[in-house]
DRENLOMI-302047 format. One record per atom (N, C-alpha, C): residue in one letter; z, y, x. Coordinates in pm, whole numbers, plus 32768, in hexadecimal, padded with zeros to 4 digits. Atoms other than C-alpha are relative to their C-alpha. Last residue first. Layout:
BEGIN
AZYX...
//
This chain:
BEGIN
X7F917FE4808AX31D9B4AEC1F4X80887FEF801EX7F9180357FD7X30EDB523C302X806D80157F7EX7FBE7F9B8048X2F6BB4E6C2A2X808E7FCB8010X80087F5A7FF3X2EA4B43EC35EX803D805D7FCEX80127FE37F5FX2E96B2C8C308X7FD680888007X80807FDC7FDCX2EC0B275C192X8028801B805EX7FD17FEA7F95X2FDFB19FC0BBX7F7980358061X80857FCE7FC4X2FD6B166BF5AX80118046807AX800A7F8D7F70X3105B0A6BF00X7F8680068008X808C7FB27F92X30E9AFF6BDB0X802080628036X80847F697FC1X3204AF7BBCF8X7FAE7FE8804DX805280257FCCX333AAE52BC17X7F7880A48047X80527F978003X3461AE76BB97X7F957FEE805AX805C80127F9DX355FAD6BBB3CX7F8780707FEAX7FEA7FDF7FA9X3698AD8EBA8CX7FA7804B806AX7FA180067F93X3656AD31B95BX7FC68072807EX7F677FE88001X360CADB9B821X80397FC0804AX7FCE7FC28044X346DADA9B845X80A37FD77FDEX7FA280608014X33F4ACCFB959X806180607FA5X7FFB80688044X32C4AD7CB973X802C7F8A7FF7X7F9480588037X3315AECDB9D3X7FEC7F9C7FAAX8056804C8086X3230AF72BAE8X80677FCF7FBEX7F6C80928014X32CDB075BBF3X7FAE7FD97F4DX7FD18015808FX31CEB180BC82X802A7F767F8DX7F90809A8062X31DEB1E8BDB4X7FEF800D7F7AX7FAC80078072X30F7B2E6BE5DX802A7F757FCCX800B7F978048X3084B36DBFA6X802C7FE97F96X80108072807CX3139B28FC093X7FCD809B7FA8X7F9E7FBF805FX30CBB336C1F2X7FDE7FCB7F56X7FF27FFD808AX3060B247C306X803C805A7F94X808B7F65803DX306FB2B3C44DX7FE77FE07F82X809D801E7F9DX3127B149C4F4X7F6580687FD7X7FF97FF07F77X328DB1D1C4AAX7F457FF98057X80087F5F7FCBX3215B203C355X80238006806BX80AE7FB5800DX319DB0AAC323X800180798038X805680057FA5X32E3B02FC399X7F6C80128009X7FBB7FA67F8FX33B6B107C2BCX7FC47FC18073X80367F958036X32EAB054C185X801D807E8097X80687FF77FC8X333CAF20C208X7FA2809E7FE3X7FD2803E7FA6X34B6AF47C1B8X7F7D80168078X7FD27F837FD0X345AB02BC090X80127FB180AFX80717F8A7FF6X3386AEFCC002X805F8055804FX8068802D7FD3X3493ADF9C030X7F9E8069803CX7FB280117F80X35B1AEB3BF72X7F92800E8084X80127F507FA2X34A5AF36BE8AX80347FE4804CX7F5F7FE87FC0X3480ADB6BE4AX7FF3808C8013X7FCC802D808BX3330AD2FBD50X807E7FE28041X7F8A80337FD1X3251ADE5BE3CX803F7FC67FB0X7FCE804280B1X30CBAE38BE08X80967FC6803FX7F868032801BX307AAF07BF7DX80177FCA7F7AX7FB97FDA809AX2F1DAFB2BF95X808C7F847FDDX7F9B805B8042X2EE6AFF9C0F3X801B7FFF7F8EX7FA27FE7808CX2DEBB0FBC187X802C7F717FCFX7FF27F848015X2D4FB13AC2DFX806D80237F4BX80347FF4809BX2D40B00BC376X802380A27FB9X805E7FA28037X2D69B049C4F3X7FF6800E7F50X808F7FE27FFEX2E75AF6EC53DX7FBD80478007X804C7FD97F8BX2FD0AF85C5DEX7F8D80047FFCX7FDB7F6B7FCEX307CAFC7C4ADX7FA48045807EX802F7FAD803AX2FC6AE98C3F1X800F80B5807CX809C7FFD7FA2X3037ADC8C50BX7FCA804E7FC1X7FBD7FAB7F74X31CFAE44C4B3X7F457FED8025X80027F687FF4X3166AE23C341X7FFA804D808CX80917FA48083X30E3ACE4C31AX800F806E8033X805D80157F75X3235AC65C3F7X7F7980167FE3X7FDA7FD87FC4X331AACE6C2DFX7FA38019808BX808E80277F78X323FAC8AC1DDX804380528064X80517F937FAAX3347ACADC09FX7F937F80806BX7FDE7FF77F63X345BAB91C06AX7FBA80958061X7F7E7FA37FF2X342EABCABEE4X8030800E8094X7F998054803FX32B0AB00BEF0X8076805F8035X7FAF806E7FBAX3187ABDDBFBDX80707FF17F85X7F99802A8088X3096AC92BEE8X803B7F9A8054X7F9E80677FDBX2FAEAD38C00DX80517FF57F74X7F9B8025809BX2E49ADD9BFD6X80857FB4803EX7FC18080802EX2D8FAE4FC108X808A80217FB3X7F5280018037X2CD9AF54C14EX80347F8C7FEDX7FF17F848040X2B84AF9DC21FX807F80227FB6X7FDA7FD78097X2BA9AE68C2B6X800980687FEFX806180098015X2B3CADF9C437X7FC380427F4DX80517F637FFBX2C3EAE96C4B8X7F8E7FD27FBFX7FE87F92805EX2D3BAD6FC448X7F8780777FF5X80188026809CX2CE3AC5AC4EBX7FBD80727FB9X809580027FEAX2CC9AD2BC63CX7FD37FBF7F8AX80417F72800CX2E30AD84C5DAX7F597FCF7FE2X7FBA7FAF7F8CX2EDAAC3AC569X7F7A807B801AX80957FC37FB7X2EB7AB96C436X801280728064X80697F818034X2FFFAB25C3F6X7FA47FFC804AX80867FC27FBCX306CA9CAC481X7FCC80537FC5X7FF7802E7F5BX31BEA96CC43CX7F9E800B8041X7FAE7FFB7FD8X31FDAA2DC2E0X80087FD980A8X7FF87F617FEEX30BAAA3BC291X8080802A8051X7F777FEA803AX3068A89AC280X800280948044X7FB77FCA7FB4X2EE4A86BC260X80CF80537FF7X7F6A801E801AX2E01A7FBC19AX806F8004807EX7FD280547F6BX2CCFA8B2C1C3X807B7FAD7FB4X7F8580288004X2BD0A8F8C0BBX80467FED807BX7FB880777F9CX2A9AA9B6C0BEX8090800C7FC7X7F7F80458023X2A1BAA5CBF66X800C7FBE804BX7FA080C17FFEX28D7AAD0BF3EX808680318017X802680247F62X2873AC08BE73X80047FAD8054X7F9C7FCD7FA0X2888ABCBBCFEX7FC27FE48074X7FC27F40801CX27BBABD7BBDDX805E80058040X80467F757FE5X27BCAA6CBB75X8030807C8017X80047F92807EX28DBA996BB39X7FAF8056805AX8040800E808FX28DDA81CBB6BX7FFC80737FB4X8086803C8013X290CA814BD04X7FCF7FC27F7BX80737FA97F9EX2A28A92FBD15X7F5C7F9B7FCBX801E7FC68028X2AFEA81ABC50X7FB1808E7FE2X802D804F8094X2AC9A712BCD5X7FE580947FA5X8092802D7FD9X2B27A7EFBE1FX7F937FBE7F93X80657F597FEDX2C35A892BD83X7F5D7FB9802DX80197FD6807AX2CEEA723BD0FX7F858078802AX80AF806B8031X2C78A678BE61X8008806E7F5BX80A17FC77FD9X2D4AA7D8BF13X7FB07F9B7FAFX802F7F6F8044X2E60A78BBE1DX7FA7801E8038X80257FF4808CX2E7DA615BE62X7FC5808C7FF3X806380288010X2EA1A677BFF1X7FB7801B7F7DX802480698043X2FB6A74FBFC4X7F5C7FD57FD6X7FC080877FB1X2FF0A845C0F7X80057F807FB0X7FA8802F8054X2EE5A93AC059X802D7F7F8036X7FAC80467FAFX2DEFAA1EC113X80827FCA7F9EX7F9C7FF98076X2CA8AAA7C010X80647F938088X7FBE80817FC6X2BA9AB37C0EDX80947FFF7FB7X7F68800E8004X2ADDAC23BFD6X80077FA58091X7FD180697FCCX29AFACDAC004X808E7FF87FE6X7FF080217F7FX29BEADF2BF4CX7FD57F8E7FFCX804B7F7B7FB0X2965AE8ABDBDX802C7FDF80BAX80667FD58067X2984AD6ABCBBX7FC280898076X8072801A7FAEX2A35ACACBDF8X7F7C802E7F8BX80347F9B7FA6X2B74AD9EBDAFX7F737FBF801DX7FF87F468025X2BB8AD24BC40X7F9D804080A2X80A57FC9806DX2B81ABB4BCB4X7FCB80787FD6X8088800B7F9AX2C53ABC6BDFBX7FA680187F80X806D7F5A7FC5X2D57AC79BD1CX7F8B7FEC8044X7FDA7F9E806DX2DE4AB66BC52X7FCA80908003X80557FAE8001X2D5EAA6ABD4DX800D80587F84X805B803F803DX2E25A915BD34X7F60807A7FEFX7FCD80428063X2F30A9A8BE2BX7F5C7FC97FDFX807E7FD1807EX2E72AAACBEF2X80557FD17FA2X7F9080448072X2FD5AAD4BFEFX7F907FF87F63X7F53806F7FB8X2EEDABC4C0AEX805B7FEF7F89X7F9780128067X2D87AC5EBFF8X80607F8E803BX7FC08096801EX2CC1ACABC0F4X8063803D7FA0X7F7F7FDD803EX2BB4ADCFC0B5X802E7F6B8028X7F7280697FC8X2A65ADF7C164X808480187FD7X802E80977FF6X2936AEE7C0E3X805F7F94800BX7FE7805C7F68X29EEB031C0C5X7FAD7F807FFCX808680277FEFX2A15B13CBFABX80147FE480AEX80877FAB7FCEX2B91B16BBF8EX7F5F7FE57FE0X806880397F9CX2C5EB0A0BE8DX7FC7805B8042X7FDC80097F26X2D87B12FBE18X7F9D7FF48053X801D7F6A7FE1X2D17B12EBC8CX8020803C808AX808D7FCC8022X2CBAAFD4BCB9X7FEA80867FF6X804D804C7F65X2E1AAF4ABD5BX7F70805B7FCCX7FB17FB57FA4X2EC6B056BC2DX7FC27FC68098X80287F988047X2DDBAF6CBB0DX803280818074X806C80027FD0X2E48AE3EBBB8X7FB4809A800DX80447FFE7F5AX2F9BAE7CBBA6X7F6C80108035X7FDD7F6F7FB8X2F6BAEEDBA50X800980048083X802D7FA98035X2EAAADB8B9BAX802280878085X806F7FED7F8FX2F8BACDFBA87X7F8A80497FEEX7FFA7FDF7FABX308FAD6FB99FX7FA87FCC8089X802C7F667FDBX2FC3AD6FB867X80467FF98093X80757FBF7FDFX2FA8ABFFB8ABX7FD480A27FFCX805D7FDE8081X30EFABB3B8CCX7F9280168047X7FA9802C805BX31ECAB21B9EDX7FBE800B7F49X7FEC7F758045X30C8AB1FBAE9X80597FB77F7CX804D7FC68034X3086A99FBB59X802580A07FA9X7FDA7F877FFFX30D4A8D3BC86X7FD480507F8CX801A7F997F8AX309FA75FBC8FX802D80AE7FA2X7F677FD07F96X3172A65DBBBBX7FD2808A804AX7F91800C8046X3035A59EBB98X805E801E802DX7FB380727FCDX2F1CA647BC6BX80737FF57F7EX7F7980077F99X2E99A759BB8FX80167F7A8025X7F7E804C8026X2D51A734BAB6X805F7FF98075X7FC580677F5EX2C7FA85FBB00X80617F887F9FX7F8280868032X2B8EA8F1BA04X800B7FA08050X800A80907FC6X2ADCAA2EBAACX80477FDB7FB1X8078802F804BX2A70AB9EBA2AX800F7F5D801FX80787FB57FE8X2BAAAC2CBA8EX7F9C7FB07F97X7FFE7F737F95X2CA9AB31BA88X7F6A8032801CX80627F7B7FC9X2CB0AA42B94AX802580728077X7FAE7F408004X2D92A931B953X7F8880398029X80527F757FCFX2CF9A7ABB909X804380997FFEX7F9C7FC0801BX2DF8A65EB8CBX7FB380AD8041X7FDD7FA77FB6X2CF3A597B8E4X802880407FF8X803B7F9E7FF5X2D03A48CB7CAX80108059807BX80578031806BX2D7EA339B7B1X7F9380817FE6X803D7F8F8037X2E1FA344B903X7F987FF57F89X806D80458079X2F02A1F4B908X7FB280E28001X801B80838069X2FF5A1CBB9FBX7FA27FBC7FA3X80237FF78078X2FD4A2DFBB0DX7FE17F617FA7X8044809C8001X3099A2A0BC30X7FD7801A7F7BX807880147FEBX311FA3FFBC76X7FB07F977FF1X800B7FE07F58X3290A3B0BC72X7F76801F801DX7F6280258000X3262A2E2BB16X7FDD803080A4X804080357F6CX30E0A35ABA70X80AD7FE98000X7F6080207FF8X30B1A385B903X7FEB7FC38089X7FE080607F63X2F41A442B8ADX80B37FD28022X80B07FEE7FC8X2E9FA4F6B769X80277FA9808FX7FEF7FAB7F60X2FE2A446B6AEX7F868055803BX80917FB78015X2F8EA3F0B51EX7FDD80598083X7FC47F6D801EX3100A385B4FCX7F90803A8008X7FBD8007806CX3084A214B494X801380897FE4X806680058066X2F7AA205B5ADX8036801B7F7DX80687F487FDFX3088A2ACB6BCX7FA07FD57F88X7F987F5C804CX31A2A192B5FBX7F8780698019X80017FED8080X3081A064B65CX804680757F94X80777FDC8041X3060A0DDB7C8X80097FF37F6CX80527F52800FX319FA0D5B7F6X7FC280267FC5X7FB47FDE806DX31E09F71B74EX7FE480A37FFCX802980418058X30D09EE6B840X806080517F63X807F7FAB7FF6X316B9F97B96DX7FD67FD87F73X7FD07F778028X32DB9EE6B904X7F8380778000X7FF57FE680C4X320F9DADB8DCX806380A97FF0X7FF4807C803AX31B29D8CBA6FX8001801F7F52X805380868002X32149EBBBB31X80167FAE7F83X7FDC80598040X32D89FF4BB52X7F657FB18009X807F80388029X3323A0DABC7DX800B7F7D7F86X8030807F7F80X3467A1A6BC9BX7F867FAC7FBCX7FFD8086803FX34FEA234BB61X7FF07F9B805FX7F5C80438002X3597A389BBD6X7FE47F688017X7FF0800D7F9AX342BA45FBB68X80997F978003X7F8380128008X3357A43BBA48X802C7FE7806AX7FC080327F78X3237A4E5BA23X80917FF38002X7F81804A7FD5X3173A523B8C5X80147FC080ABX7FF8805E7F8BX3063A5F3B86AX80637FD48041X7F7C800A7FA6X3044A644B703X7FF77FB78086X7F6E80448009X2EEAA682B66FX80748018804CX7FF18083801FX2D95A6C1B6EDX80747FD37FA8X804B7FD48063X2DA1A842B712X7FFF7F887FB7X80877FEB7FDBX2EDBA80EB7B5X7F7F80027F9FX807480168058X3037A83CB766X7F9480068050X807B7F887FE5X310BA7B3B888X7FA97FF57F6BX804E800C806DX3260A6CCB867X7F9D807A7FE7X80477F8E7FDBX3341A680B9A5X7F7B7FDE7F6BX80627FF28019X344CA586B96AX7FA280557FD5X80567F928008X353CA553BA44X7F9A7FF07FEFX80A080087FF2X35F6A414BA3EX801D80B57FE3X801F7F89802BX376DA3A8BA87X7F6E8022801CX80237F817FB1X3774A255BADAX7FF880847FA0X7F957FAB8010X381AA151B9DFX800D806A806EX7FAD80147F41X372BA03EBA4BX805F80887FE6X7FD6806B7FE7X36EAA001B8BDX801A7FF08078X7F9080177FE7X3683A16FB85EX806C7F8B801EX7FEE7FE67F8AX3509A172B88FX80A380148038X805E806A7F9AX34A7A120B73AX80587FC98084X7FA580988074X35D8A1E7B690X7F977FAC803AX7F86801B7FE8X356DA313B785X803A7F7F7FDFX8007803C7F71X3403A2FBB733X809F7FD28042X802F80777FE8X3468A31DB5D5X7FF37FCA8087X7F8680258042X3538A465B604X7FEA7F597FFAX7F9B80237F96X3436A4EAB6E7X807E7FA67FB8X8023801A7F80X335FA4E6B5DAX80297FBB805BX801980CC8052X343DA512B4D7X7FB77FDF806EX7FA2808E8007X3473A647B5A7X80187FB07FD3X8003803B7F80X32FFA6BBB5F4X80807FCC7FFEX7FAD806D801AX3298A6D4B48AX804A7FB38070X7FC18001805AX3277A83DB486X803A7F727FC9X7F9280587FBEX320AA851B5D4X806180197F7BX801B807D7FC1X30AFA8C5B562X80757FCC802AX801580508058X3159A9F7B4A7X7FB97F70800EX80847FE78021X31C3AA75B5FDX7FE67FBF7F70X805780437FE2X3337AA40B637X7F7080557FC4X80747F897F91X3416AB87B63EX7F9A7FBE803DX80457F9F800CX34CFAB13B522X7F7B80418020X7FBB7F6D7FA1X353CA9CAB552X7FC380687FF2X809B7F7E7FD0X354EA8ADB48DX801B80668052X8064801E8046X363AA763B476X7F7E80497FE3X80407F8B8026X3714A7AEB5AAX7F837FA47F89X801A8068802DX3872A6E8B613X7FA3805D7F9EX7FF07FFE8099X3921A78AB6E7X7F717FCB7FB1X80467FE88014X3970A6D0B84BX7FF4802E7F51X7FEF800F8080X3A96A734B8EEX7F8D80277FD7X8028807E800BX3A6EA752BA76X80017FD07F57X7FC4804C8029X3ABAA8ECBA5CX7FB37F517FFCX7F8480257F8FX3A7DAA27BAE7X80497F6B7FF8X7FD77F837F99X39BAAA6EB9A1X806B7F9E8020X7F7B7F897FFFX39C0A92EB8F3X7FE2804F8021X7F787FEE7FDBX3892A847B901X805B80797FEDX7FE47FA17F7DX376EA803B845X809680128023X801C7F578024X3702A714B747X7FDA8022805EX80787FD37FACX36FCA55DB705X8001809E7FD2X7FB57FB48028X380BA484B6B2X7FBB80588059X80167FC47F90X37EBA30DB705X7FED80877F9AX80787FAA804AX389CA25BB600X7FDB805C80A1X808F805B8004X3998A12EB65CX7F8B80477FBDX7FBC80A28027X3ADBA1D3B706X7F667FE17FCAX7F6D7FF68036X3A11A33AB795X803D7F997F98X7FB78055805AX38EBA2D3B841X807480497FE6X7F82802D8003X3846A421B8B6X80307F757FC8X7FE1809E8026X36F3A4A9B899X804B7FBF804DX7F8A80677FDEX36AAA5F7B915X80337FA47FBBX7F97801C802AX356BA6E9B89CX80657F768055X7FCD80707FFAX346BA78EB944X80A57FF67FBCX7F72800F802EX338CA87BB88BX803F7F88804CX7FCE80827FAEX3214A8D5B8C5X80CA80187FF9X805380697FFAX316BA9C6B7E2X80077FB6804BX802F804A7F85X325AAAE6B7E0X7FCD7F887FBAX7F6780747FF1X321DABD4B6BEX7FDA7FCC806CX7FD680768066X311FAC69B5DCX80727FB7801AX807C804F8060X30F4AD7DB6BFX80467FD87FADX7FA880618017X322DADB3B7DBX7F907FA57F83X808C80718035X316EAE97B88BX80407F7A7FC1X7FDA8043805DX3227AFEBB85CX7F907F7C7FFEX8071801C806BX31EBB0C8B975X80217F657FDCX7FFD80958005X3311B174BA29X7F747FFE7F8FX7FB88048805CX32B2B2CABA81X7FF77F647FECX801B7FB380A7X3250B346BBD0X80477F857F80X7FCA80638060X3310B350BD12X7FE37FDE7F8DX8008801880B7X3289B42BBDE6X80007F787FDCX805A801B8048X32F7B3C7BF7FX8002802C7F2FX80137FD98072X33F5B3EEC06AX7F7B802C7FD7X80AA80008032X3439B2DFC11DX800E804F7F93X7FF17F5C7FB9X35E2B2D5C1E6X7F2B80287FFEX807780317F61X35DDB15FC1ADX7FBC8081801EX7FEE801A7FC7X36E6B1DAC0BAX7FCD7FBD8087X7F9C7FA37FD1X364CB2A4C005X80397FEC803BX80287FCD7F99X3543B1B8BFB8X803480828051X803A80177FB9X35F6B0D4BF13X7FCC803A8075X7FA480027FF0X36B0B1F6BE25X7FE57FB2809BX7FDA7F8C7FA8X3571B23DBDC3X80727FF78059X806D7FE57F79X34F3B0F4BD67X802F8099805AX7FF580697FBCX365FB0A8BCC3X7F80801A808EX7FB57FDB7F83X3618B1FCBC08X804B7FAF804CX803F7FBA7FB5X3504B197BB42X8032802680A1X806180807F89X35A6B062BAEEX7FAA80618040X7F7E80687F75X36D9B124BA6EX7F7E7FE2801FX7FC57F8F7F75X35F0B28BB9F3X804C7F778044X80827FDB7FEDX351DB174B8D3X8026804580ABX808080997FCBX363EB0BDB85DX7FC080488073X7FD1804A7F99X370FB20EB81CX7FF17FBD8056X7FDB7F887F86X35FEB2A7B76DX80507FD8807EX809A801A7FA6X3592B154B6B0X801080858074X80707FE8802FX370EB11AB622X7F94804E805CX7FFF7F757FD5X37CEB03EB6DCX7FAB80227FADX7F957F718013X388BAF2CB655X7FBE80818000X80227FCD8085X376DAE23B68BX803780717FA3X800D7F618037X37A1AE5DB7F6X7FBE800B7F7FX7F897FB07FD8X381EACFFB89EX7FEB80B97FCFX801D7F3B8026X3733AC3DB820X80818032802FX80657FEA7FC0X3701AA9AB8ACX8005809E7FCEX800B7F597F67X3889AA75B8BAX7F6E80458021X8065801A7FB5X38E4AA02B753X7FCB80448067X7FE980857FABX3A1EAA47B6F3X7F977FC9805DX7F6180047FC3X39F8ABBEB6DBX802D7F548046X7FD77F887F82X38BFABB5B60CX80BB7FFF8021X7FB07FF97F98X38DFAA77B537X7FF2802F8094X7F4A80068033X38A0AB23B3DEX803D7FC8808EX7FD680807FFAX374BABB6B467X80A87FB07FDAX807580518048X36BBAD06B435X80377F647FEBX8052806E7F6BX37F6ADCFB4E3X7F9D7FB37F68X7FE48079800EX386AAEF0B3FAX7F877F97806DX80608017808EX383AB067B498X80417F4D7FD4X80108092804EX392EB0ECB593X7FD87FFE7F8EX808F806B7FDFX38AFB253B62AX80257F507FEEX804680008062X39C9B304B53BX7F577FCB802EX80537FA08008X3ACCB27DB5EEX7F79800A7FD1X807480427FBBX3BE9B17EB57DX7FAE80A68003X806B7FC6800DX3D4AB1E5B584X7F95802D8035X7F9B7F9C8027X3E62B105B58BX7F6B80697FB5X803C7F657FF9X3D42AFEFB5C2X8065803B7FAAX80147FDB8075X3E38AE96B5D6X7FBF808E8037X7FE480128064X3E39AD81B6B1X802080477F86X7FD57F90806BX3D56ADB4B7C2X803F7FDF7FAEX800D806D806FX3DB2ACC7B8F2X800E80407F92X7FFD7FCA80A5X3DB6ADBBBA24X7FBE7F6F7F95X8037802D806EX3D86AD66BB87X804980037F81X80707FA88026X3DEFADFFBCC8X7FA27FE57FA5X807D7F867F66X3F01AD6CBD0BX7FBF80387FDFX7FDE804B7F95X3F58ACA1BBA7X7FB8801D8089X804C7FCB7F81X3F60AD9EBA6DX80217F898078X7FA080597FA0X3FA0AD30B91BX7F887FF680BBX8022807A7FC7X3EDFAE36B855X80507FD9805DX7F9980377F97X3F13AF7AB782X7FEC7F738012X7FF680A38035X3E0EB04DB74BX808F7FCC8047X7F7380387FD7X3DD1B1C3B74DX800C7F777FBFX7FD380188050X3C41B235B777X80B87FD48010X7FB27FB4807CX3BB8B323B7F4X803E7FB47F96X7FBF7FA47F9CX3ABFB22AB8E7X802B80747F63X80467F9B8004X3A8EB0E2B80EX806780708051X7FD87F7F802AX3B3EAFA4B816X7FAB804A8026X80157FE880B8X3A93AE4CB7CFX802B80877FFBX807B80278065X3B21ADBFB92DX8004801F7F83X7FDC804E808DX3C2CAE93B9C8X7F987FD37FD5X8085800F8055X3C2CAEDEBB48X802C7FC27F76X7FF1807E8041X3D9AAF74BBE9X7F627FF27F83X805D7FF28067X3D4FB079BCF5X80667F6B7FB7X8082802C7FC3X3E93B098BDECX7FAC7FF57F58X801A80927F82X4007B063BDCFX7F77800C7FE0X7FBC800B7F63X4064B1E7BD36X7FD57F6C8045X7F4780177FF4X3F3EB193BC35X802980038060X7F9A7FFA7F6BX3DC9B1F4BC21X80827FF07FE8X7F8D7F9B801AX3D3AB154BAD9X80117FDC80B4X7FB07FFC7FA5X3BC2B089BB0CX806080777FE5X7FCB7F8D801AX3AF6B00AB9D4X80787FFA8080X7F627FEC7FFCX3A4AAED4BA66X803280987FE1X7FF27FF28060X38B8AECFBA3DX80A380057FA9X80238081804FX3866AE10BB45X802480127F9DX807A80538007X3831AF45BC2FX7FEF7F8B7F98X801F80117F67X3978B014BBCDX7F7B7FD47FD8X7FF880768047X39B8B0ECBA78X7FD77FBF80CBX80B5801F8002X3A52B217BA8EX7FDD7F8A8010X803B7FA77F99X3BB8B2B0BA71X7FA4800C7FF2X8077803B7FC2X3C82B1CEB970X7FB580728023X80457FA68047X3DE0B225B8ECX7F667FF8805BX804F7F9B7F88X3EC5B136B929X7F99801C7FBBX805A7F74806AX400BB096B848X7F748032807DX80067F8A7FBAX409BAF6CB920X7F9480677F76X80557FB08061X40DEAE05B8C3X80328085801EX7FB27F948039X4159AD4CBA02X7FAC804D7F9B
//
């Protein structure tokens, strides 16, 4: 039904929301003050024309904003932007009944993201390589993108080639594309293992496209160079495929918020290390124990711990978090410990945390949902969150990213 409505405020994903006699109705692309009219279905909105637009819409950077689903807030201008993702973390922790300062959003978006996956499609006899819809299985069809890094400037020919290689079993691929200091690092997921002359052809496209490494599912094909990332004072090469901050200013700033947190202490774990983004930063001034449920990523940290001077050591565990946290007597032995758990949170982290001794927690989250969840079981266990502050380096979407700082003794 096409409907006139007059827009309220904006929700979490960036949906302009009108109250109406039957209930909220969400509009993608609309703004709060504004009057639009859109074909409404339950509780969803299909904008089709701004009656009248408000004066926090700016022009979107990209011509296919709207179709394309990886931005959902190129509309807004930087005030607007800046108070929605702020106030997602607040909003979070308002409801897990945590109150805590909230400080300003901080801008780490840099140069750009530096890892990109794209989708590869047959469609009749061209494979057909972007991102997807908003809300939608429809793939569009991406030749640059804005909010890449200038190293991923040639990443969809790239992917675009690999695709036309790799498009003859008529799987859908995902292909994951990292700048590194080395070059482009290529992972391709969907394909299933290859052998025989199709390896042989790989390898010859990664020498042609000038790859630093081309792996299929982790199976690296041909590394011609090490695909090296700077953290701290170290150069790690990531497992293929493995885990890596969306930019470099934004692991920059996380880090930078883990370092201004730190107490003075001898012993720090760093939970969920990943490849060591923070173990390196914190083992310039602690001991580190770095806990990480992917093998690869502890050999990456470790390799990479044992070629950079000027740090403290560096144990590893590997270890899954989710089904075996470090349990109390673990735990006391640490002066603080670091956690960056994946969008699920550290549910079971948090409940042994509660019952420990440690005295301070520094939380990196990339869910407020998540965080506030565990955030209400810190404070049950004497913990008070002293400050939040929400990182943004996934610039015009959705996604928001923080640091909880969390101390023992004081009632928040």
């Amino acid at each position: 039904m096409n409907e006139t409505l007059v827009l309220a405020r904006l929700g979490q994903r960036g949906d302009g929301i009108a109250e109406t006699p039957a209930g909220q109705v969400f509009v993608p692309y609309a703004l709060p003050g504004e009057t639009v009219r859109a074909v409404v279905d339950g509780d969803r909105g299909q904008l089709v024309e701004i009656i009248s637009a408000a004066e926090s819409r700016i022009a979107a950077i990209c011509p296919l904003f709207t179709r394309c689903g990886g931005c959902a807030a190129q509309h807004m201008a930087p005030g607007l932007y800046r108070e929605w993702k702020r106030q997602q973390v607040v909003t979070a922790l308002s409801r897990a009944g945590i109150a805590a300062p909230v400080g300003d959003l901080v801008d780490a978006h840099g140069a750009g993201r530096r890892r990109v996956t794209f989708h590869a499609r047959r469609q009749g006899e061209a494979m057909v390589v972007g991102f997807m819809a908003a809300r939608s299985h429809e793939l569009i069809a991406v030749e640059a993108c804005p909010v890449l890094a200038p190293g991923l400037a040639r990443a969809p020919s790239v992917a675009q080639m690999l695709a036309n290689r790799l498009g003859g079993a008529s799987k859908p691929l995902d292909i994951q594309v990292t700048a590194s200091e080395a070059g482009l690092d290529v992972d391709v997921r969907g394909h299933g293992p290859v052998a025989g002359k199709l390896r042989l052809i790989l390898t010859e496209l990664a020498e042609r496209l000038d790859l630093a490494r081309l792996s299929i599912h982790g199976d690296v094909i041909v590394e011609r160079r090490p695909p090296l990332q700077r953290m701290g004072k170290a150069l790690v090469a990531p497992a293929p495929g493995g885990f890596l901050q969306a930019t470099a200013a934004g692991e920059e700033a996380l880090a930078g918020l883990v370092m201004d947190a730190l107490p003075k202490g001898k012993r720090v774990a760093d939970l969920f290390a990943g490849c060591g983004p923070f173990s390196f930063r914190l083992a310039e001034r602690m001991q580190v124990t770095a806990v990480e449920s992917e093998a690869a990523a502890m050999l990456a940290l470790t390799k990479g711990a044992g070629a950079t001077q000027g740090l403290k050591p560096i144990a590893t565990e590997t270890r899954d978090l989710f089904r075996r946290p470090l349990l109390e007597h673990e735990l006391n032995g640490f002066d603080v410990v670091v956690l960056d758990p994946p969008r699920a949170g550290a549910e079971a982290q948090a409940k042994r945390l509660a019952a420990s001794k440690v005295k301070d927690v520094i939380y990196v989250s990339c869910d407020a949902g998540s965080f506030a969840r565990d955030a209400a079981t810190l404070a049950a266990g004497g913990y008070a969150l002293e400050a939040v502050t929400p990182v943004d380096q996934f610039r015009y979407s959705a996604h928001v990213e923080l640091v909880g700082v969390f101390r023992r003794g004081r009632k928040g």
